[in-house]
C-alpha positions in Angstrom: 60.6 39.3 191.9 63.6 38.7 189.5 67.0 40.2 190.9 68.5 42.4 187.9 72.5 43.2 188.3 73.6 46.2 187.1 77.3 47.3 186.4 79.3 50.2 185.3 82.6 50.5 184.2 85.7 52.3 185.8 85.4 56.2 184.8 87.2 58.6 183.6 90.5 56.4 183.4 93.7 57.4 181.5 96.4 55.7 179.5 100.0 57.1 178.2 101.0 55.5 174.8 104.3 55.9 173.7 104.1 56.1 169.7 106.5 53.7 167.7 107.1 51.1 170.3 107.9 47.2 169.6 104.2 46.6 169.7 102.1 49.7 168.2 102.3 51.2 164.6 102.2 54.8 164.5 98.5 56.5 164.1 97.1 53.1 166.1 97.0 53.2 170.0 96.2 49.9 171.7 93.7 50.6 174.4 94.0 46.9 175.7 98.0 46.8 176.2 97.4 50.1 178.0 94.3 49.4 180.5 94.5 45.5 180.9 91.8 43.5 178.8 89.0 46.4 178.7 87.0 46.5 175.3 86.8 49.6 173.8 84.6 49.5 170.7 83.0 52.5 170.4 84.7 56.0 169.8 81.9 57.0 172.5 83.6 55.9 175.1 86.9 58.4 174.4 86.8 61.8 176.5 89.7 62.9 175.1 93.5 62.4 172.9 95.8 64.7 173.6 99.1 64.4 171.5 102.4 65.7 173.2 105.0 65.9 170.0 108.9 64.5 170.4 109.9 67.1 168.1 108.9 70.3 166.8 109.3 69.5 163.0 106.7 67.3 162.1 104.7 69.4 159.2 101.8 66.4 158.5 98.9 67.9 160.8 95.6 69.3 160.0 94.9 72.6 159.1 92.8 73.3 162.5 95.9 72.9 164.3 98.9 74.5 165.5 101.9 72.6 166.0 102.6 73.5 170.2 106.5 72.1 169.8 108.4 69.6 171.0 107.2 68.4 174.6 104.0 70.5 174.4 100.2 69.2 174.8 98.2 69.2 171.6 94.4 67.9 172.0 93.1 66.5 168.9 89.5 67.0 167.7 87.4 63.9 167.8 84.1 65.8 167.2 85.9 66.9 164.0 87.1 63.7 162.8 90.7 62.8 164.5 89.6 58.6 164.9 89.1 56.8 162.5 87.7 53.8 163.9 87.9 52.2 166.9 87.3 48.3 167.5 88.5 46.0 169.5 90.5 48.2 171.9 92.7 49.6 169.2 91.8 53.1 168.5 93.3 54.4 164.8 93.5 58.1 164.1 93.0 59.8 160.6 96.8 61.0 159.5 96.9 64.1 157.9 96.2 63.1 154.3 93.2 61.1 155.3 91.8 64.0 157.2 93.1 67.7 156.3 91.7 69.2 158.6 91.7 67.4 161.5 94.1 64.6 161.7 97.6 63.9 162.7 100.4 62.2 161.7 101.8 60.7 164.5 105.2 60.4 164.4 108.1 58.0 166.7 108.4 59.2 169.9 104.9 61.2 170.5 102.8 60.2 173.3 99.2 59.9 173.3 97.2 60.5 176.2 93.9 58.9 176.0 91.2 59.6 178.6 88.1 57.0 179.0 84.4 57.9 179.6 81.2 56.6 179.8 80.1 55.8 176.5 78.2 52.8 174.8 79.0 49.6 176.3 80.1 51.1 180.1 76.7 50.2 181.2 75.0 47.3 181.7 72.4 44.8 183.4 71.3 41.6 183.2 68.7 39.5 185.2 70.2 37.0 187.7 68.8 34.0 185.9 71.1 35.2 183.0 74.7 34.1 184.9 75.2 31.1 183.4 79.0 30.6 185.1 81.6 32.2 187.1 85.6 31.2 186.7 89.1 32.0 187.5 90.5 32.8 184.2 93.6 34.8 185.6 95.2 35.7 189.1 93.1 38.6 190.5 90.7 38.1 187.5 87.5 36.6 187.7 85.0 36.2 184.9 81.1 35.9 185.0 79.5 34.4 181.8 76.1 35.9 180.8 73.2 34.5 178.4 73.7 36.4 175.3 71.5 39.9 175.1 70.9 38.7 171.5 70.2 35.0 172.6 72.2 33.7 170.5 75.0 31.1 171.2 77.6 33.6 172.1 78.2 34.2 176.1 78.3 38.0 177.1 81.5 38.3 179.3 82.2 40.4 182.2 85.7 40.3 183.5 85.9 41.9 187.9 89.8 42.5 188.4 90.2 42.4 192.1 92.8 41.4 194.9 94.8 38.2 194.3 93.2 35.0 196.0 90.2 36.8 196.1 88.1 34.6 193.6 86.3 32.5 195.9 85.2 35.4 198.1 83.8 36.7 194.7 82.2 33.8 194.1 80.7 33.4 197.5 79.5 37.4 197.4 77.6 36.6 193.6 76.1 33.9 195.1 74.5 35.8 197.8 73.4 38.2 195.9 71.8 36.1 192.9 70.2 33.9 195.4 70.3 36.0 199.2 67.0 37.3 200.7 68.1 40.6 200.9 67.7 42.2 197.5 64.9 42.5 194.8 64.3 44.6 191.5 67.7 46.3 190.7 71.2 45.5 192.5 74.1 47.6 191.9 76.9 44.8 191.5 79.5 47.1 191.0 79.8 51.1 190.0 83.2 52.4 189.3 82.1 55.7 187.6 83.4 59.1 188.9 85.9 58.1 191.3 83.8 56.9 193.8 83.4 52.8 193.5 80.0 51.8 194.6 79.6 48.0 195.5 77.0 45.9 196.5 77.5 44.8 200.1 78.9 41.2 199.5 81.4 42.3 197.6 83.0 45.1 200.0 86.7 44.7 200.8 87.9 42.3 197.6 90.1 45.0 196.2 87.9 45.1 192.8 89.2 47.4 191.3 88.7 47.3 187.5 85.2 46.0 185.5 85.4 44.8 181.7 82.6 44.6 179.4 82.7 42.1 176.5 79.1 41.7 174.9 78.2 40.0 171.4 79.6 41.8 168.5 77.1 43.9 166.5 74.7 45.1 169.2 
């Protein structure tokens, strides 16, 4: 019987982004700068951004809101149109001109908190026959390359962030389970959702602690 893997993403997690910095434009928050090299391409996956303002002046928000002053928790409506897109871990939010109603104008100094869910790509299986390679691409980092869903000639990646020199005990706990006795049908490889992180025996005790998704584009 084929061995399928199945993995799901760390969830709920939250980011602070500090608007205006050296490396973000105001109304984009970048997801990847904020939660290592997790790929966030679908607005799905966003529970919630709540807006705290620097000051209390800033008159370029949507008519569904109420400005809640300087320092004060705002939550912006991404039912009602607050993103405007999301790809590629950086998240863009309608200003106030593009969305009257329900976007902001973010302005130097506000902080963003984003919170994480599942969404669209947080879930995921493959069969065992699919891992095509496993390397160390980064201290504490080690990434599995998949056949492509799509078989086409693009790998699907899936990055495990665990304890430092821990690769070759990763490596030595996927190769048990791809080719061990002791499973069959569907293998949970690794479960972060909830706060509880579920792992498949030969991988207990690495420190894993983080679980990025990068499939083919355009599924």
């Amino acid at each position: 019987m084929e061995t399928y893997l199945y993995f799901r993403k760390f969830r709920p997690a939250t980011f602070l982004s500090t608007q205006g910095s050296a490396t973000q434009a105001l109304n984009t928050i970048t997801v990847a700068t904020l939660c290592g090299t997790d790929d966030i391409d679908s607005d799905t996956e966003i529970a919630s951004l709540v807006v705290t303002p620097a000051d209390g002046a800033n008159a370029a928000i949507g008519s569904a809101y109420t400005h809640p002053g300087a320092g004060n928790p705002l939550t912006l409506s991404i039912a009602n149109g607050a993103i405007k897109s999301c790809t590629n871990s950086i998240i863009t939010l309608n200003n106030s001109t593009e969305d009257a109603d329900s976007g902001y104008t973010l302005e130097s100094g506000d902080t963003v908190l984003v919170t994480l869910q599942q969404g669209l790509e947080t879930s995921f299986m493959y069969p065992a026959s699919s891992l095509i390679g496993m390397e160390a691409t980064a201290t504490g980092q080690t990434t599995l390359r998949f056949k492509s869903l799509k078989n086409d000639s693009t790998d699907d990646i899936v990055i495990i962030e665990h304890d430092d020199t821990k690769y070759q005990d990763i490596v030595n706990g996927m190769n048990a389970i791809v080719n061990g006795k002791n499973h069959g049908g569907v293998v949970t490889v690794i479960d972060g959702s909830g706060g509880t992180t579920v792992l498949s025996k030969e991988l207990h005790g690495l420190g894993i602690d983080g679980l990025v998704y990068t499939p083919e584009a355009s599924y």
